[in-house]
N, C-alpha and C positions, 0 to 999 in steps of 0.2 A: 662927759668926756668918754670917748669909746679905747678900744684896745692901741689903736694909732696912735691917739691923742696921748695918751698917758708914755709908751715909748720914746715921744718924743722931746717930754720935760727932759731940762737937764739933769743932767748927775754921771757919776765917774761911769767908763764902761762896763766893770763888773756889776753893779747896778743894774744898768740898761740890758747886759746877758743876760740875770737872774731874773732881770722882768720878762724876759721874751721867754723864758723855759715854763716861768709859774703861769703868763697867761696863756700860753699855747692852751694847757689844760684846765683851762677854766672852767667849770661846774655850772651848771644854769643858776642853782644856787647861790653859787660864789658870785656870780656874775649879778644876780640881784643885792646882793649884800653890799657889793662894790659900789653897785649904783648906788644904791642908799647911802654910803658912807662919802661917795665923796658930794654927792649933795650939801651931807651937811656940811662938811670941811672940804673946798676940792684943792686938790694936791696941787702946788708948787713946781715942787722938783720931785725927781726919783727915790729918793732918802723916805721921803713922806710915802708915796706908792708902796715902796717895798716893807714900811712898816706896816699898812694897812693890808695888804695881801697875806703877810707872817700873822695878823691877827684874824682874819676874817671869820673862825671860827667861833668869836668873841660876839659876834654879830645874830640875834635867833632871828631866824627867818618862819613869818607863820603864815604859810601855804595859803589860797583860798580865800584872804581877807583882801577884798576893795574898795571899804567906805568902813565909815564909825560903827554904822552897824553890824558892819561884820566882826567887826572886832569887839559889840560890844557883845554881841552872840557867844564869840569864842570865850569872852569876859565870864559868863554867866556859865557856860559849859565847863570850866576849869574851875569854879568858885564853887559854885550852888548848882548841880544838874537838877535836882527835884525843883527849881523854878521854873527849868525849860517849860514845862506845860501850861503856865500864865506867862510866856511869853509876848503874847500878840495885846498882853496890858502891860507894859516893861517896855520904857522909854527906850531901845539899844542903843541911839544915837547916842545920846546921853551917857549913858553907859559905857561907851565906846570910848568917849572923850576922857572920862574916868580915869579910863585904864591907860592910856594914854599918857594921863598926867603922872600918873605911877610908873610908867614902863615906855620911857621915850622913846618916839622911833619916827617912821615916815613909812610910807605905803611907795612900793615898787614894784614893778612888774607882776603886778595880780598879788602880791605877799603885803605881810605888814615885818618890817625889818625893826626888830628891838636895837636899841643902840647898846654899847657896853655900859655898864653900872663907872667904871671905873677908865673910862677912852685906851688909848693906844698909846701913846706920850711914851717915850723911853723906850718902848720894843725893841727896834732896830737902832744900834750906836752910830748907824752911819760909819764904821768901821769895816764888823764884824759881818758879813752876810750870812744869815739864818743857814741853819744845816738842813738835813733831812727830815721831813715832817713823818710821823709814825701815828697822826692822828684819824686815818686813814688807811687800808688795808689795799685796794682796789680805785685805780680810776678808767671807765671803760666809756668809749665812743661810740654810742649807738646811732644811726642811719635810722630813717622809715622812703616809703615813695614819697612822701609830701616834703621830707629833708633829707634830701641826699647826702649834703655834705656833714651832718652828725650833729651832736653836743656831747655835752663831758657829763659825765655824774661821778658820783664819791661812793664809796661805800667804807665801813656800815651805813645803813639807813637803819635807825631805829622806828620809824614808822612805816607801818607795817602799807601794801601798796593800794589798799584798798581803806586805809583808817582815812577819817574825815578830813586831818589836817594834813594836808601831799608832803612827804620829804623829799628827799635826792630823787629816789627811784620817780614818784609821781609828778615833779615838778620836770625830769625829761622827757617824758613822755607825753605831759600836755606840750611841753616844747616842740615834740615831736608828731605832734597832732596821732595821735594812736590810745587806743586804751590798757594793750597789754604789751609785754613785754617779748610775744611771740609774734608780733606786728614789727619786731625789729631787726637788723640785723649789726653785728657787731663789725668792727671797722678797725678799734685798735685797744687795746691793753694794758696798761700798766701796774707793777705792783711796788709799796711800798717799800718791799723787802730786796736789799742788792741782791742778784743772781738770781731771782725769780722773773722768767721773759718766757716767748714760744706761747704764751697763755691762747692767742687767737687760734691757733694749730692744735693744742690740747685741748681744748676745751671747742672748736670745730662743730655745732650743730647741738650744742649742751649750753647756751646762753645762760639757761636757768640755775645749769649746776653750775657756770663761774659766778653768779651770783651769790647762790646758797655759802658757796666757800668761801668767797670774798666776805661775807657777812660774818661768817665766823670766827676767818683770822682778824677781822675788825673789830668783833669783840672781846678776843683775846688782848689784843693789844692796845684797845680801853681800859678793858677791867682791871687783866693780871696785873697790868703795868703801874696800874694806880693802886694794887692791892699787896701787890710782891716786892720788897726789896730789892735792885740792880734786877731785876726781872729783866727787860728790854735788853739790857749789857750781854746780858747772859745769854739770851736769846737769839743775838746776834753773834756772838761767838759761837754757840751751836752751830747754828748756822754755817758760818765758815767755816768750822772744825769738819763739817758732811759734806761740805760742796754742793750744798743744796741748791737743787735750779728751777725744782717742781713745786706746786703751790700744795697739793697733798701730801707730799713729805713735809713742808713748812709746816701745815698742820699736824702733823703727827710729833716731829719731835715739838711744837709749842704742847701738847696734851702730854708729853713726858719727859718736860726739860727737869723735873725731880731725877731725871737717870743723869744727868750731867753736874759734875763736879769741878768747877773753877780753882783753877791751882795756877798762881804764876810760876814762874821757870823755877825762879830760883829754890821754891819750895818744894818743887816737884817728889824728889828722890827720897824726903824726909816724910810727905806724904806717903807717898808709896809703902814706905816700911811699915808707917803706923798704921796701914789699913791690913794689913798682911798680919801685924798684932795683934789689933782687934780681930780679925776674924779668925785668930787662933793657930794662923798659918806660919809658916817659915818659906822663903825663897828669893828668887830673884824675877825682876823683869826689865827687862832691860829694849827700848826701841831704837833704830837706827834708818835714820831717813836717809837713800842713797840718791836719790834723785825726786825730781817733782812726778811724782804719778806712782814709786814707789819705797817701801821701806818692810823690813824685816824686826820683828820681833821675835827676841829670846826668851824664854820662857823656863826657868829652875823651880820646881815648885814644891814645895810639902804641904799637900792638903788633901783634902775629898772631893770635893767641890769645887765651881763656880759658874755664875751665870755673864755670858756675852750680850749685851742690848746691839741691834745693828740700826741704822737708819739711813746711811747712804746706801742709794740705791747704785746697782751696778756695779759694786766696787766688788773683785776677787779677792776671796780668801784662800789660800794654800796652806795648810797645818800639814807641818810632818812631825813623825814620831821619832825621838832620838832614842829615849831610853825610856822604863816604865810602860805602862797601860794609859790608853785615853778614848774614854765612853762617851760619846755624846749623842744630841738627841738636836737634829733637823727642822723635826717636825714635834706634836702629840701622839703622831702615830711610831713616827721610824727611829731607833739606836740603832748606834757599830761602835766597833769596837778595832782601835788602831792599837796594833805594834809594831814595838819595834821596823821603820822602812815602811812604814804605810803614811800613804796622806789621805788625808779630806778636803776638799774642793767646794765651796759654796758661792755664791753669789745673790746678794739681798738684791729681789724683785721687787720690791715695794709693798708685796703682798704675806709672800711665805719666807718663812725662817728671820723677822725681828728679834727674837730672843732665840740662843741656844742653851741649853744646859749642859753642862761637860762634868764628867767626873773620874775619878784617879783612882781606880780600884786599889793599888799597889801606895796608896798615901805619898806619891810622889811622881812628878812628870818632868821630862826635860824633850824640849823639844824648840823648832822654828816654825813661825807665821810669816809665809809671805802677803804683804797685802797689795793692791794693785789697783789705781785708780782710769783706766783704760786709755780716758780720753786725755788726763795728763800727763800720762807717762810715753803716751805717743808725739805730745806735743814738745815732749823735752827731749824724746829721741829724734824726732823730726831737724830741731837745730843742735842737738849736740852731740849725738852719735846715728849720721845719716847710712853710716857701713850697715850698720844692724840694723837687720831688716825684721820687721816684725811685725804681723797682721794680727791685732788682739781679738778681735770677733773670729778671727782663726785657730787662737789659742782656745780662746770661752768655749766654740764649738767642739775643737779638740779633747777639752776635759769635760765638760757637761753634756754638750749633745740635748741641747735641748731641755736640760732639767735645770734643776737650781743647787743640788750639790750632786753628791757624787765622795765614793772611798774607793780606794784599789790602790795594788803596790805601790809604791812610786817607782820601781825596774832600779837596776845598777846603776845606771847611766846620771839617773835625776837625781838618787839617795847620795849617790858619789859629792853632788856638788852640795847638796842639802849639808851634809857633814860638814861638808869645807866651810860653806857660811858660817854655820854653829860654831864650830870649835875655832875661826880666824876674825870671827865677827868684833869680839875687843879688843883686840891689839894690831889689823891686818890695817896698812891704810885705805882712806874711802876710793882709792881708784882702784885699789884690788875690788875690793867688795861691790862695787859696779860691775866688772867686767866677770865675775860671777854671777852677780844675778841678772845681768845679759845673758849669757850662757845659760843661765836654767830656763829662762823665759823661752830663749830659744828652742830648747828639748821640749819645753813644755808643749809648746807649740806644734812641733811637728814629730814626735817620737807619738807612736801607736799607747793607748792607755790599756794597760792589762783590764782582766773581766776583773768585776766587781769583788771583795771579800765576800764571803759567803750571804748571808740573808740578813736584810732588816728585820728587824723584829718590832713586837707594839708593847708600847707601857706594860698593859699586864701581862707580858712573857718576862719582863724587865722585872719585876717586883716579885714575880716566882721563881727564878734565875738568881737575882741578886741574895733573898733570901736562903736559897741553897747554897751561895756561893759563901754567905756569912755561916751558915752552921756547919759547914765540913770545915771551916778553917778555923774554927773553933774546936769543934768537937771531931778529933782523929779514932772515933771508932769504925770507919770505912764503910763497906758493905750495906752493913747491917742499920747505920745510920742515913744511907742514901733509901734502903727502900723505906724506911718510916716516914721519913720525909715524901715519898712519891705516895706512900698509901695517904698520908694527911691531905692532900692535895687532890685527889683522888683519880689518880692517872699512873699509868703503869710506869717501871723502873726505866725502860728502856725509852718510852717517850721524854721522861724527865733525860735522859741520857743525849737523845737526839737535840732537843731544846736547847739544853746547855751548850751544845758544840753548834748549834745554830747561830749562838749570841756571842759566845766567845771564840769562837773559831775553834775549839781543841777540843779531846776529852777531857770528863769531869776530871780524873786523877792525875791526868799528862798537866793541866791548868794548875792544880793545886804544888804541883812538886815543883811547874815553873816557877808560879810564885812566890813559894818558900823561897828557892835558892834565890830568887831576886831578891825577896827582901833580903837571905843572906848575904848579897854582894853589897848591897847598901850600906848593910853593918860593917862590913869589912872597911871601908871606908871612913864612916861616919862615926865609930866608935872605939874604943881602944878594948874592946873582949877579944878575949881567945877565939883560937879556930874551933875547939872542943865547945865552948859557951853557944856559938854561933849555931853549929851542928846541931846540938841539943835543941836549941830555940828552932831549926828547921824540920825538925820530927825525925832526926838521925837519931842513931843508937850509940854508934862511934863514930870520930871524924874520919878514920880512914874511910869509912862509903859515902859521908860527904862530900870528902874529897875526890873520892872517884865520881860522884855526878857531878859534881862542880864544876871538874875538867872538863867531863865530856860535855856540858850546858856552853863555857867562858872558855874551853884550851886551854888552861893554864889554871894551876892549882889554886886554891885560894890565900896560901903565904905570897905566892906568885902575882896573885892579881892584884891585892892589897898593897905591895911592892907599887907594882907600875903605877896604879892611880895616884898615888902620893908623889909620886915624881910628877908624874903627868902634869898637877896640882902646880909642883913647882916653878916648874919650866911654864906655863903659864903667867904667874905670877910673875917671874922673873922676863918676860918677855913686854908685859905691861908697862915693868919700871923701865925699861931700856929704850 
C-alpha cells in the first residue's frame, strides 16, 4: 500500500493530519521498513499506521541484502569474520535461512528489514498522538539530475558512507542514482530542534558541513540523552532560554549545557542567595523584564569576581557603572576598566566574547545591565508602542561600529536615565520603567558615542598592574616601594607609572587615595565606626584632613553623607511598603 493508500484508511482527522506531516518526510529508509511492516501486518485503519510510523525505528533495516545469501554473508561477517575466507565452501543460503529463523524479518527494497523482538501492539493509545521525535537531529531532501523531485534521509547515520552495509546517507543516494553526496543538491531542511530553520540559506553550497553538524547534534541527542539525567528537558529549555535559531549555537550550548542551571520560579530568589554564600559573596541581583525583547538587571555586589557564559548570539549588552570599579576582560587579549558613568557595550557574534571575566577591584559593585534582544523587542514595539520609533541595527551601529564591544562614557544625557532606572527600578511601576528604557534606547540610538576610555590593555599588563595595585594598598611606604617594585619587574618607574594610568585611567597615587576614600564611604554606611576609626583605616593621620578630602571627593562631609545614605536607605524602603 503506498502513501495514498495508507491516508485514506479511516481514522479521526487528527490521525489522518499527523499522517500526512510524518509521511511528507519519509526517509528511503523509513519507507523500506514501512513496506516491510505492513506486509507482514497491513494496516486497517489510521490508529494502526500511526502506531507503525511512531515505531519504525524499532524495525533494522540491512542495506545491501537481496536473497539468503546475502544475508547469510552478512550472518558470517557479524559472527565469525576469520571464516570469510572459506567462504566459497559455506553453504550462505543456508546460512541465510539460519539467521533468519533467529532474526525475523522480510527482504524489501534491496534491504533485509529485521522485524521488532517485541512488535508495536500498545504504542499509540489511539488517544494520545505521539509528540516530537528527538531520535533524529536532521531530515534533509536531496535532488540529483536522474531525481529531480528528491528523497528524505535522517540523520545520524551511524554508518559511515562508504562502510559495506548502506545507512540513511547510502541508502539515498543509491535512491538517487549517484555515488557521492557532491552529485547532489539540497532542496529542503529540517531540524529536530523547535526554532532551528534558514538551514538551506546557512549552510548554501556547504552540503557536507550540514551534514557533519547534523551528525553530531544527532549524537548528542542519542547518547547525552540516554546518559544524562532530564538531559533533553534541560536542553530544550536552553534552548528557549537563548532564542536559539542556528544549528551551531544548538551545538555549542549542547557541548556546555554544564553552564546552565535549572531553577523553577518559585525557588529562584533562595537559589540565588545560596550561590552568593557559597561563593563567599554578599549582594543583590535583581532582573526586571519590561517588555518582550528587553529587560534590565541590578546588580549590588560584594565580591572580587565573576565569570559571564554568553550564547545568544546578537543579543546587546549595555553595563553601566553606578558606583564602585568594574574590570573586565572582552577578549584573552583586551581589559577596561569602568567608573563611576561609564558603560560597556558588547554583543555575542557567535564567535568572540562567549565568556567574560569581570572583577570588582573596590570588593563591591553597583550598577545596571541593559540587555536587548533586537529582533523581539522590535516586534513588541512594532504592535505596542508604534510612536517610538527605533532602528536597532541603527542603534548596534551607533555603539559598536562594526566591533563587538566597545566602553566610553555614557555623556549626561544617558547616565541621567541610567540612574533613574537603577535607583526607581523596585518600587517604580512597569509602565514607568518602559517609557525609560524607551528613552534610553532612543539616546542610545542617535546621541554621538564619546571616544573610547583610554587604552585596552593585555592579560600581562593586567597581572603587572594588578600586582602593583595589590602592594601599594598594602604596604603605604610610597615612593620608595613603587621603584622596588619597577626595579623587580625590570622596567623603569615612570613606564610602570604610564602602564598603571593606561589600565586604570588615573595616577598611581590619585587611584590609591580614590580608593581609600571609597572604601571609606562604604564604611560609612555599612558599618557603625567612627569618622576617626574610618580615617585611620584610609591612611589619614587625623579626621579633620579626611574630612577635608572627603568633601572635596562626595561635597559633603562624611557625618554629612553618612546622614543622607541612611535616609536615602529609608525612603526607599518606605516607598516598597506603600
Amino acid at each position: 500500500m503506498d502513501k495514498t493508500g495508507l491516508l485514506q484508511l479511516p481514522g479521526r482527522p487528527e490521525e489522518q493530519a499527523w499522517l500526512r506531516e510524518r509521511l511528507e518526510v519519509l526517509t528511503v529508509r523509513e519507507g523500506i521498513a514501512l513496506d516491510a511492516a505492513i506486509q507482514r501486518h497491513p494496516a486497517q485503519d489510521s490508529t494502526e499506521v500511526v502506531s507503525l510510523l511512531a515505531n519504525l525505528d524499532e524495525y533494522e533495516v540491512l542495506g545491501g541484502i537481496q536473497s539468503y545469501e546475502d544475508l547469510g554473508l552478512y550472518y558470517l561477517e557479524e559472527t565469525n569474520a576469520r571464516l570469510l575466507a572459506l567462504r566459497d565452501y559455506i553453504d550462505l543460503d543456508k546460512l541465510g535461512r539460519q539467521y533468519e529463523e533467529q532474526h525475523p524479518g522480510r527482504f524489501a527494497g534491496g534491504c533485509y528489514v529485521v522485524y521488532p523482538r517485541k512488535g508495536v501492539t500498545g504504542f499509540y493509545d489511539g488517544v494520545n498522538l505521539p509528540g516530537p521525535d528527538y531520535s533524529w537531529s536532521l531530515r534533509l531532501k536531496l535532488a540529483s539530475s536522474a531525481v529531480p523531485e528528491g528523497v528524505w534521509l535522517a540523520l545520524p547515520d551511524y554508518n559511515d558512507i562508504m562502510d559495506v552495509r548502506p545507512g540513511e546517507i547510502r541508502l539515498a543516494l543509491d535512491a538517487l542514482d549517484v555515488q557521492t553526496i557532491r552529485e547532489c543538491t539540497l532542496l529542503e531542511a529540517r531540524c529536530s530542534l523547535p526554532g532551528i530553520t534558514g538551514l538551506e540559506d546557512a549552510y548554501a553550497g556547504r552540503l557536507e558541513d550540514l551534514i557533519y553538524d547534523g551528525q553530531n547534534l544527532g549524537f548528542i541527542l542519542q547518547e547525552q540523552n540516554q546518559g544524562q539525567k532530564d538531559f533533553l528537558q534541560t536542553y530544550l529549555w536552553a534552548l528557549e532560554h537563548e532564542d536559539c535559531t542556528t544549528l551551531p549555537a544548538a551545538l555549542e550550548i549542547a557541548q556546555h549545557l554544564n553552564r546552565y542551571h535549572v531553577v523553577y520560579t518559585d525557588q529562584l530568589q533562595d537559589v540565588a542567595k545560596a550561590e552568593l554564600r557559597s561563593a563567599g559573596s554578599n549582594g543583590e541581583i535583581h532582573y526586571y523584564r519590561l517588555f518582550d525583547g528587553v529587560g534590565i538587571m541590578l546588580l549590588r555586589l560584594e565580591m572580587e569576581a565573576y565569570t559571564e557564559i554568553r550564547t545568544q548570539i546578537g543579543r546587546l549588552e549595555v553595563n553601566f557603572c553606578v558606583n564602585g570599579r568594574f574590570e573586565t576582560s572582552f577578549s584573552m587579549r583586551d581589559r577596561v576598566l569602568l567608573k563611576p558613568g561609564d558603560m560597556a557595550v558588547s554583543c555575542y557574534d557567535g564567535f568572540h566574547g562567549s565568556s567574560s571575566e569581570s572583577r570588582f577591584p573596590l570588593g563591591y559593585y553597583e550598577g545596571i545591565c541593559l540587555e536587548v534582544d533586537p529582533k523581539a523587542a522590535n516586534d513588541w514595539m512594532a504592535q505596542n508602542a508604534p510612536a517610538f520609533r527605533i532602528d536597532f541595527s541603527a542603534l548596534k551601529q551607533n555603539l559598536l561600529d562594526n566591533k563587538w564591544y566597545m566602553v566610553c562614557s555614557s555623556g549626561s544625557r544617558c547616565e541621567h536615565v541610567f540612574r533613574e532606572l537603577y535607583e526607581s527600578a523596585s518600587y517604580a511601576d512597569r509602565t514607568f520603567l518602559q517609557l525609560k528604557a524607551l528613552e534610553l534606547l532612543m539616546l542610545l540610538e542617535r546621541i554621538p558615542q564619546e571616544s573610547e576610555i583610554g587604552s585596552y590593555y593585555s592579560a600581562e599588563q593586567t597581572v603587572l598592574v594588578h600586582h602593583l595595585r595589590d602592594h601599594l594598598l598594602t604596604n603605604r611606604e610610597g615612593y620608595i616601594s613603587l621603584a622596588s617594585l619597577a626595579a623587580e619587574h625590570e622596567i623603569s618607574v615612570s613606564h610602570l607609572q604610564k602602564l598603571f594610568k593606561q589600565v586604570y585611567g588615573v595616577p598611581i597615587y590619585r587611584y590609591i587615595k580614590e580608593y581609600r576614600l571609597e572604601q571609606a564611604a562604604v564604611e560609612l554606611v555599612r558599618s557603625g565606626k567612627s569618622v576617626t576609626e574610618i580615617a585611620q583605616q584610609a591612611g589619614y593621620d587625623n579626621a579633620s584632613k579626611f574630612s577635608e578630602s572627603f568633601k572635596k571627593r562626595y561635597g559633603k562631609t562624611p557625618s554629612r553623607y553618612r546622614a543622607d545614605k541612611k535616609n536615602a536607605v529609608k525612603r526607599s524602603i518606605k516607598n516598597k511598603t506603600e
